[in-house]
C-alpha positions, 0 to 999 in steps of 0.5 A, spaced: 633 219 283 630 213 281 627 211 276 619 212 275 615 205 275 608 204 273 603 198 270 606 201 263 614 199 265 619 202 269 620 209 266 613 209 263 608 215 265 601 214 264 599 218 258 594 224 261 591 229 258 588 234 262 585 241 259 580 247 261 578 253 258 575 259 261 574 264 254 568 263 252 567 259 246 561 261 242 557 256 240 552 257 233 545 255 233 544 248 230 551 247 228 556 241 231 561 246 234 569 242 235 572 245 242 578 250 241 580 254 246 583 250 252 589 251 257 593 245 259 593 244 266 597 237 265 599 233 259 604 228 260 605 228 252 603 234 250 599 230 245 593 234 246 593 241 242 588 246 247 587 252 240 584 247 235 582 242 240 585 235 238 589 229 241 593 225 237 595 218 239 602 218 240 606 213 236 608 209 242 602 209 245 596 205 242 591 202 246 585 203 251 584 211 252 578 214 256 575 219 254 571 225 257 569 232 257 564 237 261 561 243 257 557 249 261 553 253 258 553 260 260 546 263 264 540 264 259 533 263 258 532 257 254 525 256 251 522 248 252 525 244 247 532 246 246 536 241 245 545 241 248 547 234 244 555 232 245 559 228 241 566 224 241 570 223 234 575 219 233 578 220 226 573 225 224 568 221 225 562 221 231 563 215 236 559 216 241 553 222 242 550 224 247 543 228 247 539 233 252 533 237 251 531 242 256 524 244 259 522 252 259 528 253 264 533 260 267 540 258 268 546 254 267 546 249 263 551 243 262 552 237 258 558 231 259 560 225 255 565 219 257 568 213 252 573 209 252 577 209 246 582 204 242 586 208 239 593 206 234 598 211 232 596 218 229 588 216 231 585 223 233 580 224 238 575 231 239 569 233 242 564 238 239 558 241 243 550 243 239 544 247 241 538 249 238 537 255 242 535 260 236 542 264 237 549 262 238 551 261 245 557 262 250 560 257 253 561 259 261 568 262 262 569 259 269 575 253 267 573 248 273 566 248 268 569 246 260 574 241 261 577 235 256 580 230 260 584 224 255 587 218 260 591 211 258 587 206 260 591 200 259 
């Protein structure tokens, strides 16, 4: 068997880290929540740990990452005004936010995020998901609706 070739060099995969989850999570009102509970579906590194919901940089491989995740609520009655905001953290702190406000509405709700990343050896990177709906909750359990997905770019 030969050897493998990329734009990283001969041998080299392209590092990717690819993670659903179906269990449900819990969101509390009104507290940035970091996503736990994932399942590998492909980690070419094993670098992203699915139960505590954080990839670190490996040791060969700094540089450009892309980073995003798609969160989905579960079916609710949300009142107008409920605000989902999703957050990517680098190090334990907030880089990248994003905002979204409900009207009066009965349904599915979700909320994404994407950035690219320059990350260095051992730099952690997590997602935490918010809403102001007056109680705590659930993420969706279908997997396809909760993903992480963490890509070298460069």
């Amino acid at each position: 068997m030969g050897l493998i070739s990329s734009i990283f060099g001969p041998g080299i995969l392209p590092l990717m880290a690819k993670y659903s989850s179906s269990g449900g999570q819990s969101i509390a009102d009104q507290t940035l929540t970091t996503l736990t509970g994932f399942t590998k579906v492909e980690d070419s590194n094993n670098a992203f740990y699915g139960t505590t919901g954080v990839f670190t940089c490996p040791t060969t491989r700094p540089g450009q990452y892309y980073c995003s995740s798609l969160i989905t609520f579960v079916n609710y009655s949300y009142l107008g005004g409920v605000t989902l905001r999703i957050v990517i953290r680098k190090n334990g702190s907030v880089v990248k936010s994003k905002y979204r406000t409900l009207p009066i509405v009965t349904g599915i709700e979700s909320i994404d995020i994407d950035d690219v990343l320059d990350l260095v050896s051992g730099d952690t990177v997590d997602f935490q998901v918010y809403q102001s709906s007056g109680q705590a909750r659930s993420l969706n359990t279908v997997a396809t609706e909760n993903v992480v997905n963490i890509r070298k770019i460069d």
